[in-house]
C-alpha positions as CSV (number, residue, x, y, z in Angstrom):
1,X,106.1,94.6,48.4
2,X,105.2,95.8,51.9
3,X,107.3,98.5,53.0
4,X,108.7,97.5,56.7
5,X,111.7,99.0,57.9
6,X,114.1,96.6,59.3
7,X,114.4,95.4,62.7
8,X,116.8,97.2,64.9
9,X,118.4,94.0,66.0
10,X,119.5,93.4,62.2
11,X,121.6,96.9,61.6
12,X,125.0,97.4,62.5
13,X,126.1,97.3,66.7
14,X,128.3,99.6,68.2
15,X,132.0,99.2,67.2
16,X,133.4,99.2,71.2
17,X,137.2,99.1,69.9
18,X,136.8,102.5,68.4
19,X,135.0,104.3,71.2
20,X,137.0,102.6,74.3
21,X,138.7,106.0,75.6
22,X,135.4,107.6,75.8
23,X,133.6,104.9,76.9
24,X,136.0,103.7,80.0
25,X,135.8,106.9,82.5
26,X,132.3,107.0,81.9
27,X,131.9,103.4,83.2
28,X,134.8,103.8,86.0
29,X,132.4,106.3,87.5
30,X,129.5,104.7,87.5
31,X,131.6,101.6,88.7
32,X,133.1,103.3,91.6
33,X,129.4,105.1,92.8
34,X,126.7,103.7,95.2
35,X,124.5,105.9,93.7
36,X,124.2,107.3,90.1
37,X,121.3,109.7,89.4
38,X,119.8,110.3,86.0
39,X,121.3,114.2,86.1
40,X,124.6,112.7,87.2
41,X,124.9,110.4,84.5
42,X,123.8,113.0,81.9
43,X,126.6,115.5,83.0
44,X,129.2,112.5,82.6
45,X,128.1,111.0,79.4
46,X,128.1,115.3,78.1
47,X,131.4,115.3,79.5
48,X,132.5,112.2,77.5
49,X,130.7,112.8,74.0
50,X,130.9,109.8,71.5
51,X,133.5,110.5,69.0
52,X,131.6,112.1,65.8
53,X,128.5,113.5,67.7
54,X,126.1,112.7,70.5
55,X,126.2,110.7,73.7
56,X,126.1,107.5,74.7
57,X,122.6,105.6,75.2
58,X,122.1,103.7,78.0
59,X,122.5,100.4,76.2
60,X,125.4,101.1,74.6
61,X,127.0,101.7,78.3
62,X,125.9,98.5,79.4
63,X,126.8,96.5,76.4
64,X,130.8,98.3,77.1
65,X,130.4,97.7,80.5
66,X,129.5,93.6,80.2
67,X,132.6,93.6,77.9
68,X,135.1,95.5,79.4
69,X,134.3,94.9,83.1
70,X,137.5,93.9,85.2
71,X,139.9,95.4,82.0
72,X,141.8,98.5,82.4
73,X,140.8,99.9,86.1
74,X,137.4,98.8,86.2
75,X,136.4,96.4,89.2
76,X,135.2,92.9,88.0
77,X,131.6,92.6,86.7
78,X,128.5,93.6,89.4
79,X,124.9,93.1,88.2
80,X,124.1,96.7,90.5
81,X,126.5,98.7,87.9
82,X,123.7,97.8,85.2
83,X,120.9,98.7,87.9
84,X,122.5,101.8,87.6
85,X,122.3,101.9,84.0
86,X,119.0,100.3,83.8
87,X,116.7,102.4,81.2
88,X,112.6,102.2,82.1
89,X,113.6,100.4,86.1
90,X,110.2,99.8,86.2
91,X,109.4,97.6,83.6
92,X,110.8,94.6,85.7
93,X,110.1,96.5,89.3
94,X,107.1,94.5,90.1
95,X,108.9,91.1,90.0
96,X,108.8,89.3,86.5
97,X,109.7,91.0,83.0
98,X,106.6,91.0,81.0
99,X,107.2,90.4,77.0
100,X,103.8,91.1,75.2
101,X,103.2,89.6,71.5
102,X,100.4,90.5,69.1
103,X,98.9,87.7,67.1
104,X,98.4,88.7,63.2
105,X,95.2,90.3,62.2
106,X,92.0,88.5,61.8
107,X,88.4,88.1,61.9
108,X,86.4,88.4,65.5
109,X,83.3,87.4,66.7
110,X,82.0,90.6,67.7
111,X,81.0,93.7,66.4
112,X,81.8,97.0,68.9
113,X,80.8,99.9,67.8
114,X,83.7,101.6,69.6
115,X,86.4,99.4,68.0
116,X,89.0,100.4,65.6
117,X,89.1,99.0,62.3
118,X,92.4,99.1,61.3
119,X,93.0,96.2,59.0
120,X,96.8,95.9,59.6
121,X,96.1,94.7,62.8
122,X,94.5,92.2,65.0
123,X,91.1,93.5,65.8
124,X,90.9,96.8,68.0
125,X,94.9,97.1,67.9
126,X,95.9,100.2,65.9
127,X,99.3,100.4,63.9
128,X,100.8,102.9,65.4
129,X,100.7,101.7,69.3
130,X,104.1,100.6,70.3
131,X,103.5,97.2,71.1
132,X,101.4,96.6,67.6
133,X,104.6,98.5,65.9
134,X,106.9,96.0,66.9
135,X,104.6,93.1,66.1
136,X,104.1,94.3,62.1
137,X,108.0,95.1,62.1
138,X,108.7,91.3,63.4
139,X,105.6,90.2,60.7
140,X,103.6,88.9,63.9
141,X,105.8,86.5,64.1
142,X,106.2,84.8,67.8
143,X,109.4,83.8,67.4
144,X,111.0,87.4,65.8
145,X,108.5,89.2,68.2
146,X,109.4,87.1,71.8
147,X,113.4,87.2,70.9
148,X,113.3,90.5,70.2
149,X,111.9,91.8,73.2
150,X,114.3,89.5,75.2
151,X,117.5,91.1,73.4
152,X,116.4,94.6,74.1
153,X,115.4,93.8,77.8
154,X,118.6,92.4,78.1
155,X,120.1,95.5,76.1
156,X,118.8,97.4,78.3
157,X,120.0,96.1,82.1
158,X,116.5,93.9,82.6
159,X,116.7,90.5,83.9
160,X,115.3,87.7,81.6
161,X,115.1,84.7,83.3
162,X,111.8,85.1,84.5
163,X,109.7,86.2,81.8
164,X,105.6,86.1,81.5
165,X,104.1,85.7,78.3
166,X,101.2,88.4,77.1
167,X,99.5,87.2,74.0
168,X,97.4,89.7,72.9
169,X,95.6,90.7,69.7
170,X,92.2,90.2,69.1
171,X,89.8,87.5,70.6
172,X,92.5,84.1,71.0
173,X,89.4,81.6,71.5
174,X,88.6,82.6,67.6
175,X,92.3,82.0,66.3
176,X,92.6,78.3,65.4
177,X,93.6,75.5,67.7
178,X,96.8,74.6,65.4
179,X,97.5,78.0,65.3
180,X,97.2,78.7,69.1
181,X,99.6,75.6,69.7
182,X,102.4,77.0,67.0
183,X,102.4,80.4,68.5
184,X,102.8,79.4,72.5
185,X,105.6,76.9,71.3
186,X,107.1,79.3,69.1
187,X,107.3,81.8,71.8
188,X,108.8,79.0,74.1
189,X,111.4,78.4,70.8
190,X,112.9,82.0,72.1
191,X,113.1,81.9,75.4
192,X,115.1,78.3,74.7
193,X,117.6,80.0,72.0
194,X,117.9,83.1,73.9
195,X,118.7,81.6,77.2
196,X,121.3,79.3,75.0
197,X,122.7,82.0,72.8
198,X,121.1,80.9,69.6
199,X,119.2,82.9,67.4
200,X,117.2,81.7,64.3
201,X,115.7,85.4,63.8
202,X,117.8,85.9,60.8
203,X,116.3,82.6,59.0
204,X,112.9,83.5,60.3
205,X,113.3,87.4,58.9
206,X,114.2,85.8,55.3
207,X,111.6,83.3,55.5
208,X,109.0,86.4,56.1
209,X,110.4,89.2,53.4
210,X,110.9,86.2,50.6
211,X,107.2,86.0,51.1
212,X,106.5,89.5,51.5
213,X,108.2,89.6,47.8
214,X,106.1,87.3,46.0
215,X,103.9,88.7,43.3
216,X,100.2,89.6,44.7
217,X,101.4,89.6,48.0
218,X,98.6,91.3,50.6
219,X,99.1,94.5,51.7
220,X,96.8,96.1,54.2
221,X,98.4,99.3,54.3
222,X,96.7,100.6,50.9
223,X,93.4,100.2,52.5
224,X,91.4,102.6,54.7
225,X,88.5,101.8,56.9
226,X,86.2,104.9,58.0
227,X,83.6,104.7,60.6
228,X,81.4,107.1,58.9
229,X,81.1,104.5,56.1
230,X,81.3,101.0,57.0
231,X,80.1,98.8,53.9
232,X,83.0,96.6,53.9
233,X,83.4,95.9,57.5
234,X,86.7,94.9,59.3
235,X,86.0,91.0,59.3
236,X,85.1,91.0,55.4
237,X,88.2,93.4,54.3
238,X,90.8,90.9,56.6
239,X,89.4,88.2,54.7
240,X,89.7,89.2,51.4
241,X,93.4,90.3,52.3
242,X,94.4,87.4,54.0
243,X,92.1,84.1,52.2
244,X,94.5,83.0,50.3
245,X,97.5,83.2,53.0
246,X,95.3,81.1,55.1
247,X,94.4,78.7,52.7
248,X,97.8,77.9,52.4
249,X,99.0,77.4,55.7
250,X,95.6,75.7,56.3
251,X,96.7,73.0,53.4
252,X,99.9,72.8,55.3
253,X,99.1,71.8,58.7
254,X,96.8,69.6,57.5
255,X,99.7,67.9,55.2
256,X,101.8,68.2,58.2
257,X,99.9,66.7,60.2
258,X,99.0,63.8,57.7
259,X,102.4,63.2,56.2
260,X,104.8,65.0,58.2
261,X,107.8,66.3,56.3
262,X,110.3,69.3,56.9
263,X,109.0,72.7,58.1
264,X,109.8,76.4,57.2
265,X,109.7,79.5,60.2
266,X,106.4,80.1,58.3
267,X,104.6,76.8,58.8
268,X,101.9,77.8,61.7
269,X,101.4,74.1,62.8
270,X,103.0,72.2,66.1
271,X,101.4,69.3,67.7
272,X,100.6,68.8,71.7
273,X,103.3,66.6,72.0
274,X,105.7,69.1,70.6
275,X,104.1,71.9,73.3
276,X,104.2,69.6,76.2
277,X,107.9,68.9,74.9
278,X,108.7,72.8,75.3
279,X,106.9,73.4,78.3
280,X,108.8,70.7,79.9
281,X,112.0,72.0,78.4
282,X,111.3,75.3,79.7
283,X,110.9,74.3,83.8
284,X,115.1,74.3,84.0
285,X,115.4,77.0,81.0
286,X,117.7,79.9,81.4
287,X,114.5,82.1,80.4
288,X,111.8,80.6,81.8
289,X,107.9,81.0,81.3
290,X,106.0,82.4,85.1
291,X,103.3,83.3,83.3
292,X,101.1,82.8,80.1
293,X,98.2,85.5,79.8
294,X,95.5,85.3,76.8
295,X,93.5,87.5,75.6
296,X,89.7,86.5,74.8
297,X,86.0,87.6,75.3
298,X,83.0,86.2,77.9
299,X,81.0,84.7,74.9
300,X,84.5,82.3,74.0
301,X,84.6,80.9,77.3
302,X,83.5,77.7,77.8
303,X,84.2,74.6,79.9
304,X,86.3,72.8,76.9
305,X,87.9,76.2,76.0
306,X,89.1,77.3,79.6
307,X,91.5,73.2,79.5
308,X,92.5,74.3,76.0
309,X,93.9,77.6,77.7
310,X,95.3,75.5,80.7
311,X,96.6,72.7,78.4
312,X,98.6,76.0,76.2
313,X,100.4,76.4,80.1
314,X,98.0,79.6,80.6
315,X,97.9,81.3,83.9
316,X,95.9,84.0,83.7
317,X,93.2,85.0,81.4
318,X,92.4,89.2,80.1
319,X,88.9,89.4,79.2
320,X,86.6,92.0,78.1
321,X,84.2,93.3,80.3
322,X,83.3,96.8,78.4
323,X,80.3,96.9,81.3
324,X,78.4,95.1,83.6
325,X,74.8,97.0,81.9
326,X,72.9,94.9,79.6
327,X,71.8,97.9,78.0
328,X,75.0,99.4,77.4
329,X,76.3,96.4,76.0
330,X,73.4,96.3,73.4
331,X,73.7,99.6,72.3
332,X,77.4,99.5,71.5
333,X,76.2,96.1,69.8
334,X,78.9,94.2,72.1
335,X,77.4,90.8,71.3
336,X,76.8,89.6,74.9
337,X,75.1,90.4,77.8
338,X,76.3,90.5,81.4
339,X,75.1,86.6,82.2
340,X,77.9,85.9,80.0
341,X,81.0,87.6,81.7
342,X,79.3,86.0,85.2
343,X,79.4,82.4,83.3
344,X,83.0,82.9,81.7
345,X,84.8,84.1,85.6
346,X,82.7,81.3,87.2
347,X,84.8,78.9,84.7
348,X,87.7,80.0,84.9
349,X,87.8,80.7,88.8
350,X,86.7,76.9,89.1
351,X,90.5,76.4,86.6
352,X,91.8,78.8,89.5
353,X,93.1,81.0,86.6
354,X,94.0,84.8,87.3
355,X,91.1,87.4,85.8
356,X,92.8,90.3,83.9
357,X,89.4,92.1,83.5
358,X,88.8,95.6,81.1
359,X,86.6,97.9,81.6
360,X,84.8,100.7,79.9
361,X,83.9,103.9,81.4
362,X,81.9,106.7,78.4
363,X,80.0,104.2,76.3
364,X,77.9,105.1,74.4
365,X,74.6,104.9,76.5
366,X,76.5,105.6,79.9
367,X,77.1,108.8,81.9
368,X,79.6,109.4,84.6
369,X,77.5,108.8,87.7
370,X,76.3,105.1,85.7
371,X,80.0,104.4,85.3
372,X,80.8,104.7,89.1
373,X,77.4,103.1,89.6
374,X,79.0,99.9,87.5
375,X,82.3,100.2,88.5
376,X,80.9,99.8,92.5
377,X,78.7,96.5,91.1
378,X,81.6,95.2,89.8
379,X,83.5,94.8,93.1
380,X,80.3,94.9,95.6
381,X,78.6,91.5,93.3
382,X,81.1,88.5,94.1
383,X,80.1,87.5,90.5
384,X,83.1,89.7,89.2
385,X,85.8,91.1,91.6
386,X,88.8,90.7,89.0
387,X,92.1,90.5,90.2
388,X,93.8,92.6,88.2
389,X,92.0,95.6,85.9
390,X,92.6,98.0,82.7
391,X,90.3,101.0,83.0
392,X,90.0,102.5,79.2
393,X,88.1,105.4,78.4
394,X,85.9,105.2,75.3
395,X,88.3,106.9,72.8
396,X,86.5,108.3,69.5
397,X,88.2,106.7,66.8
398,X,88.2,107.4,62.9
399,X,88.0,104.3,61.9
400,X,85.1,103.3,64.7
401,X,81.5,102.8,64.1
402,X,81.0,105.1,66.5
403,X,82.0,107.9,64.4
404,X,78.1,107.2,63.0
405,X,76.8,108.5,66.3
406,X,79.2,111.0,67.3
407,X,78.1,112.6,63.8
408,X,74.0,112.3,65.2
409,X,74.9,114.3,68.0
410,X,73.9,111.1,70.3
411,X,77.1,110.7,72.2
412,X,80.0,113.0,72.9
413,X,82.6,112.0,74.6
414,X,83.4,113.2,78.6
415,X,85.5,116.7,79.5
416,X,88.3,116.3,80.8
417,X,87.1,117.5,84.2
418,X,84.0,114.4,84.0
419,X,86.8,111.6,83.1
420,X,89.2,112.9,86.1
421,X,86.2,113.3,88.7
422,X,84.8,109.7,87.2
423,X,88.0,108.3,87.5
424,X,89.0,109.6,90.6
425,X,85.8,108.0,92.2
426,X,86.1,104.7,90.8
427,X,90.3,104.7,92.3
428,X,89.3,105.3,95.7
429,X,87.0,102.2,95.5
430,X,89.2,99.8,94.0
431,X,89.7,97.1,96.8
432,X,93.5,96.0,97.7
433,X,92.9,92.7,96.2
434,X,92.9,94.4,93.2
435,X,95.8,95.5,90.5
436,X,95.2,98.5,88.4
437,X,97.4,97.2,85.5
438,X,97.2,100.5,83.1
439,X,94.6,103.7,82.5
440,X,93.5,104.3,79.4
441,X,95.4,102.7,76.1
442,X,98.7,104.2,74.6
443,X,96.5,105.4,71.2
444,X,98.2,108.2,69.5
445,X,96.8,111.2,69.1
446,X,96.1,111.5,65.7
447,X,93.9,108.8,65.8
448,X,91.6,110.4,68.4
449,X,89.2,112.6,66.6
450,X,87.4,113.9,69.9
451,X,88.1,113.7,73.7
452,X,90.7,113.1,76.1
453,X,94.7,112.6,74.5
454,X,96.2,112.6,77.5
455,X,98.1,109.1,77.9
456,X,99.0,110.5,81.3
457,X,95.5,110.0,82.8
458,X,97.0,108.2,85.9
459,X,99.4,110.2,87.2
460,X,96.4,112.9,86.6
461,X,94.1,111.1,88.7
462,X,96.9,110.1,91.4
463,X,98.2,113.9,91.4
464,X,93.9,115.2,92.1
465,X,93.5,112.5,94.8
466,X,96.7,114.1,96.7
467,X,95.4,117.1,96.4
468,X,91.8,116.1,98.1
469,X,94.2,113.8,100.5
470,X,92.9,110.4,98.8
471,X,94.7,107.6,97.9
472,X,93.8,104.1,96.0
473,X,94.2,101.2,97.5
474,X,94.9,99.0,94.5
475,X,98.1,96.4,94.5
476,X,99.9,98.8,92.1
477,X,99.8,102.0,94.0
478,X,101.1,100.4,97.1
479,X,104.0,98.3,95.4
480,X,107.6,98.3,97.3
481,X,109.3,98.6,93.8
482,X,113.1,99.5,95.0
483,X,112.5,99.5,98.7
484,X,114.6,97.7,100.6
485,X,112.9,95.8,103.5
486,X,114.0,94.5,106.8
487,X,111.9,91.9,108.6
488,X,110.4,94.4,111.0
489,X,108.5,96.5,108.4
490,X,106.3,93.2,107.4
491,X,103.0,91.1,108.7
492,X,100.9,88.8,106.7
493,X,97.6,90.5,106.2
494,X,94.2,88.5,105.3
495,X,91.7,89.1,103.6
496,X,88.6,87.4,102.7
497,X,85.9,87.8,100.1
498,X,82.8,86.1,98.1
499,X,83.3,84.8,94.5
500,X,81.1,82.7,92.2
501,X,82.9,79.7,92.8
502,X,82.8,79.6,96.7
503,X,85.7,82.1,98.7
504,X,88.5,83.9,98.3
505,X,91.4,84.6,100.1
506,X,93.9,87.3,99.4
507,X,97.1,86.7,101.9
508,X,99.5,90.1,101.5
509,X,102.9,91.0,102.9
510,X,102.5,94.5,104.3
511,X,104.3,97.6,105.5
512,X,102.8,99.5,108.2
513,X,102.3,101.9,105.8
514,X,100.4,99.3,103.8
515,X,102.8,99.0,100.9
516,X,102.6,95.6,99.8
517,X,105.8,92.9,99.6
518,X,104.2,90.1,98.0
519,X,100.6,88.5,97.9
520,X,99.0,84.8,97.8
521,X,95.4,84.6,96.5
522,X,94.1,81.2,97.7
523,X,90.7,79.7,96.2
524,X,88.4,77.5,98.8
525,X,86.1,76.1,96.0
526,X,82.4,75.3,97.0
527,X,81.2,73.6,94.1
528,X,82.1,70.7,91.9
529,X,85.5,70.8,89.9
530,X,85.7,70.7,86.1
531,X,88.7,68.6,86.5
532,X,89.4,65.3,88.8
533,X,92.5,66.8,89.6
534,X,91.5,70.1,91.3
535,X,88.7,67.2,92.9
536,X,88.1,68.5,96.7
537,X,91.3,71.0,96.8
538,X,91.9,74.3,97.2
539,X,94.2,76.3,94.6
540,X,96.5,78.6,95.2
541,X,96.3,81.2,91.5
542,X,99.0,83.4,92.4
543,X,102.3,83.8,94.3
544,X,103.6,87.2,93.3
545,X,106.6,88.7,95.4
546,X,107.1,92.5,94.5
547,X,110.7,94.2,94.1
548,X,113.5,94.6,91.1
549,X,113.2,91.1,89.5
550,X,116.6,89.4,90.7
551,X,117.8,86.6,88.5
552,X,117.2,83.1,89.7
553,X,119.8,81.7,92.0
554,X,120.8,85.3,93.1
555,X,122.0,85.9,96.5
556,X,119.5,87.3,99.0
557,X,119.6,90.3,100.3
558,X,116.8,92.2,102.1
559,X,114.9,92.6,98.9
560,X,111.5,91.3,98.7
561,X,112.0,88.6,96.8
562,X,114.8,86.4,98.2
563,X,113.1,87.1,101.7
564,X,111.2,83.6,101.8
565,X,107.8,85.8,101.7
566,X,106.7,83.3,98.6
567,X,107.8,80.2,100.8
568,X,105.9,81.5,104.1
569,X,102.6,82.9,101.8
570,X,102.4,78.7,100.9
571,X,102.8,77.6,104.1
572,X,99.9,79.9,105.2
573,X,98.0,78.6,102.2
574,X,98.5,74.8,103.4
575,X,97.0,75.8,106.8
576,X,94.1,77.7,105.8
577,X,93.4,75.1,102.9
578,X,93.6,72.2,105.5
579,X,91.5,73.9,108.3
580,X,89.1,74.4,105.9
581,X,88.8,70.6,105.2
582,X,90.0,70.2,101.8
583,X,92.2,66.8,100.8
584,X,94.7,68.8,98.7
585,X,96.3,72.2,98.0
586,X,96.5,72.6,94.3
587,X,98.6,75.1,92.4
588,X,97.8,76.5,88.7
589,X,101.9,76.7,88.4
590,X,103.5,78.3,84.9
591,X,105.7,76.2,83.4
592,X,109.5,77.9,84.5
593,X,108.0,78.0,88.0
594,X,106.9,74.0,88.1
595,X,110.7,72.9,89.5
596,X,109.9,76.0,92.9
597,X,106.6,74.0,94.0
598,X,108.4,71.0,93.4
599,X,110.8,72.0,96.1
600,X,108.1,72.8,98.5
601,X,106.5,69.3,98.5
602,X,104.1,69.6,95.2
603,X,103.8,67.0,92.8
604,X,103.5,66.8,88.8
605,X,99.6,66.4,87.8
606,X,98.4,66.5,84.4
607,X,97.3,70.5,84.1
608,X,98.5,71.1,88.3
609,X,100.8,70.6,90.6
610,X,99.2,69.5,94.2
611,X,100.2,68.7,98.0
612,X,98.5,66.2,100.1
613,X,96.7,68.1,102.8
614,X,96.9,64.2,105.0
615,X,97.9,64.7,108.2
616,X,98.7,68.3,107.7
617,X,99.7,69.7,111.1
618,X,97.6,73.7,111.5
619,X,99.2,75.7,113.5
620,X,98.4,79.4,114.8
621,X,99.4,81.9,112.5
């Protein structure tokens, strides 16, 4: 039997009865404070010890302080009490609350010398990152793995009605289509019993260990992969775990399909008509879906495969670049060349999808002045220019092929001091258009065999450029976060660039400072649409207002997002689309933010949601 430890949501919750008297003057002073720093609160919760031993975490507070708000002294329930209380503020400080899921492990299409082979994973996750601990203590489920999140978000004092989706874990174009279908409408399952107060986890949980318990049951933890010797690759280890598992649920869909019949939590099978059911469910949910992101490679991208994505309610797309060096992607035996990254952002611009691009500096085959020479083509050839970017270092990994030609003495990885000056020059030429989502991956230490450990690199990088008075221009170092804004500090910024597809524009809310509100990006395509629907319009693939994520009907305030910034960025996107002479503005909308566009004028398409461009008065901006 696999030994899992069980999920924190299943053992025993605080007992608020018995700790009241300790609990209440902790929360009248928070209550009764504009302001509550972290020291502050420390010192209180010290001076108010939980009877037995130890002090009071965070979401213990805010679980008393939802129950006995407006008892005993305290004032009435106010949502900025558990701002105050809020653990990791920044998790939902850019304006949605991200929940990211790992499918289960499987085979992939490609062969990377630099990826781990850890077969209790998808491929190139390793077991002991966070996110891929939480997916093997929730058995990959979606279900276990989307609810859970949601309860400790909500544990913890973040807002979850406006949640996007992250699926990653592995390459999703190689999963199965009725796999693919189960898992997006299984993730919209929790966000429906959450928002309701339902919760089939404990069903689900059963379901999963009964399984777990049966005689011959797989268990990848007994097995060891080492890049030194690799004569049972990743793919052919998975499979011989995993065959017979897959069989079975194979046998099922297909009588499922053919026969129908009652399901189990463990059936991986859901038809179209049951998605399109939850996605429609999900526009007036009390957790709602702005977002689907999927996780895939260049050589899986194709026209049929970029609807499927669409069809699934996706919104934005992460995808592999490694490089932009043919070379360097044959030598770390990547299984595509650059042609094929240029083809796959060509698609899925024309689908007006967001590009979540990664990227590889200290390949095997690079150097540091050919990473800054490919991180400059990536931005100067209108080819690429993703919006949004992870920058992870080559790590050298026990369980990598890599290890092979570490061992020859034909690549070592960078200093410390050639990673930070690499880094550091590719930062300062990162374009505002651009996000820099993370720098380099969460890997434990013990994993890394040689090189950089540091999971820090960023503030490292941020801290040198201060110190030669730099600064990067990316979307996430100029945030507004906390700020509060009045409407004097903003104007509308454009800017415009060159993509593969025709032109971009990138519309921005600004400080004079530059710190950045909320942004539009706006596609003027120049070449022939995949779809009839998207036929001669423009499409706007984001609307992102930045700030504390505020819960949907809540009053304004001079926050950034109950400003009307989204509202006026549309507007601004009619005009330019119309003086530009398209018939239509088209929007590639999530499914929770389908009833917003609705309100501006946009009506229901089949994959889109689109405004007549007839008539459309232009005005100056």
């Amino acid at each position: 039997m696999k030994t899992k430890r069980r999920p924190r949501w299943a053992r025993p919750a605080l007992d608020l009865a018995r700790h009241r008297a300790e609990l209440l003057p902790i929360l009248s002073a928070v209550a009764t404070r504009d302001e509550m720093t972290r020291p502050q609160l420390d010192r209180l919760l010290r001076q108010y010890p939980r009877a037995g031993a130890g002090i009071f975490s965070r979401d213990e507070l805010i679980e008393a302080y939802r129950a006995f708000a407006g008892q005993e002294g305290l004032p009435p329930y106010d949502e900025r009490v558990i701002q105050r209380l809020r653990r990791k503020p920044v998790r939902s400080s850019s304006g949605v609350t991200p929940v990211t899921v790992l499918t289960k492990p499987y085979p992939c299409p490609g062969e990377c010398i630099f990826c781990p082979n850890d077969v209790r994973m998808p491929k190139s996750y390793l077991a002991d990152e966070p996110g891929a601990q939480r997916a093997e203590q929730n058995h990959f489920d979606p279900y276990l793995q989307t609810y859970t999140r949601l309860q400790t978000y909500y544990a913890t004092g973040h807002p979850t009605d406006k949640i996007e989706l992250i699926v990653l874990g592995g390459t999703w174009s190689f999963y199965p289509e009725p796999y693919q279908i189960w898992f997006v409408k299984r993730m919209l399952d929790a966000l429906h019993d959450f928002g309701e107060g339902r919760d089939d986890r404990a069903a689900v949980e059963a379901a999963h260990w009964e399984r777990a318990a049966q005689p011959n049951a797989p268990d990848p933890h007994r097995i060891q992969i080492h890049g030194s010797d690799l004569s049972r690759p990743y793919n052919q280890v998975v499979r011989e775990i995993f065959r017979a598992e897959w069989q079975c649920a194979e046998e099922r869909a297909r009588m499922l399909r053919e026969q129908g019949g009652e399901r189990s939590p463990l059936d991986e099978f859901a038809t179209w008509e049951e998605l399109v059911e939850g996605q429609r469910a999900n526009e007036a949910a009390a957790c709602r879906c702005v977002g689907l992101v999927v996780e895939t490679r260049p050589d899986h991208i194709s026209a049929e495969e970029v609807i499927r994505i669409r069809r699934l309610g996706g919104t934005k797309v992460q995808i592999g670049f490694q490089s932009l060096n043919d070379e360097v992607l044959r030598v770390n035996r990547r299984g595509h060349d650059v042609a094929a990254t240029r083809y796959a952002l060509r698609l899925l611009r024309q689908m007006g999808f967001k590009i979540h691009a990664h990227w590889m500096p200290n390949l095997f085959g690079s150097s540091p002045e050919a990473d800054v020479s490919d991180y400059d083509k990536m931005f100067a050839d209108a080819d690429f220019r993703p919006d949004e970017l992870k920058i992870y270092p080559c790590s050298l990994l026990e369980s990598a092929e890599l290890m092979q030609v570490y061992q020859r003495g034909d690549w070592l990885p960078y200093t410390h001091e050639e990673l930070l000056e690499t880094l550091v020059e590719c930062f300062v030429r990162t374009p505002e258009y651009c996000r820099l989502t993370r720098v380099v991956r969460d890997i434990p230490s013990p994993y890394i065999v040689d090189g950089n450990q540091l999971t820090n690199f960023r503030q490292l990088v941020d801290q040198e450029m201060a110190r030669r008075g730099l600064s990067s221009g990316d979307i996430r170092a100029r945030e507004v976060r906390f700020q509060n804004l009045s409407e004097v500090d903003l104007r509308m910024d454009e800017q415009r660039y060159a993509t593969s597809s025709g032109e971009e524009v990138f519309l921005q809310w600004i400080t004079p400072e530059r710190a950045i509100a909320g942004f539009a990006r706006l596609a003027l395509p120049a070449e022939e649409a995949l779809l009839e629907e998207l036929r001669a319009s423009a499409i706007i693939r984001e609307v992102h207002i930045y700030g504390q994520s505020l819960a949907i009907g809540a009053a304004a305030g001079e926050e950034a997002q109950h400003r009307g910034l989204g509202r006026q960025l549309i507007e601004r996107c009619l005009a330019i689309a119309a003086a530009a002479g398209y018939d239509r503005l088209a929007v590639i909308s999530a499914m929770g933010t389908r009833g917003y566009y609705r309100r501006l004028g946009f009506t229901d398409g089949e994959l889109y949601q689109s405004r007549s461009l007839s008539g459309f008065q232009i005005s100056t901006p």
